[in-house]
N, C-alpha and C positions, 0 to 999 in steps of 0.2 A: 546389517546391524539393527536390532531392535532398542526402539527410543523407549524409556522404562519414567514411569512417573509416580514420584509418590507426592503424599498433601500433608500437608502441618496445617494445623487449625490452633490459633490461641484463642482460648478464654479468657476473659478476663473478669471478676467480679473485684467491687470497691466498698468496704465495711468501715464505714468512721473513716480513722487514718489510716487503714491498711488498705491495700490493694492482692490481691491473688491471681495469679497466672496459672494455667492449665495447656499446656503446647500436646497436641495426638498425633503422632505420625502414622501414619494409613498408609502399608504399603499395598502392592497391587495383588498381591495374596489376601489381602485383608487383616495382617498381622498389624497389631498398634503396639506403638512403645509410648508412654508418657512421661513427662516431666513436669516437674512444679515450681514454680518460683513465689516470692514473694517482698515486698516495699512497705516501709510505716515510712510514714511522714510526721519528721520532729516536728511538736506542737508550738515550736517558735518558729517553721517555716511557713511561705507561705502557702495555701491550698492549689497546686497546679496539676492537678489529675492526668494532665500528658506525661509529665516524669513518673508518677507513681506507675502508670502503665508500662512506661520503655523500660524502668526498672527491674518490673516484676517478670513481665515478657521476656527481657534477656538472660534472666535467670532460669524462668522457664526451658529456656532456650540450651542453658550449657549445660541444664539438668538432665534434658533429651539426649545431648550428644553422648554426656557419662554413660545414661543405660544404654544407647546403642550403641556404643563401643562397646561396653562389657555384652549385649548378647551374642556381637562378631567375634567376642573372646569365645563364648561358652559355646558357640557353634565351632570354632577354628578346632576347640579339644576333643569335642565330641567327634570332628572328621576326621583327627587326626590319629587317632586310635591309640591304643597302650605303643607304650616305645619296647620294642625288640632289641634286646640286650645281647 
């Protein structure tokens, strides 16, 4: 059985109240999928830049999973070939 590893790297940048998340998945081919998230912070809370971040990061995060589910879609059809009638 070979052990297979891939890396998620979040970015994170913080502008005024918003916050931005960037997640790269790097697999061992070198193929990257991205996803983006992002967190404002209503100006009656108060300023705690760990939420804006866990926010934006899980966003980040389910935005990744969306496009790498849909390229296991668009690879499944590509192998799958025209259907024979």
């Amino acid at each position: 059985m070979e052990a297979k590893q891939w890396t998620v790297q979040i970015y994170i940048t913080e502008e005024s109240d918003e916050t931005l998340a960037r997640a790269v998945l790097t697999t061992r081919d070198t193929s990257t999928v991205t996803g983006r998230g992002a967190a404002r912070r209503n100006p009656v809370d108060r300023p705690i830049p760990e939420i804006g971040d866990e926010l934006a990061a899980s966003r980040a995060l389910e935005d990744l999973a969306i496009r790498l589910h849909d390229v296991a879609s668009d690879d499944i059809v590509q192998l799958a070939g025209p259907v024979e009638r």
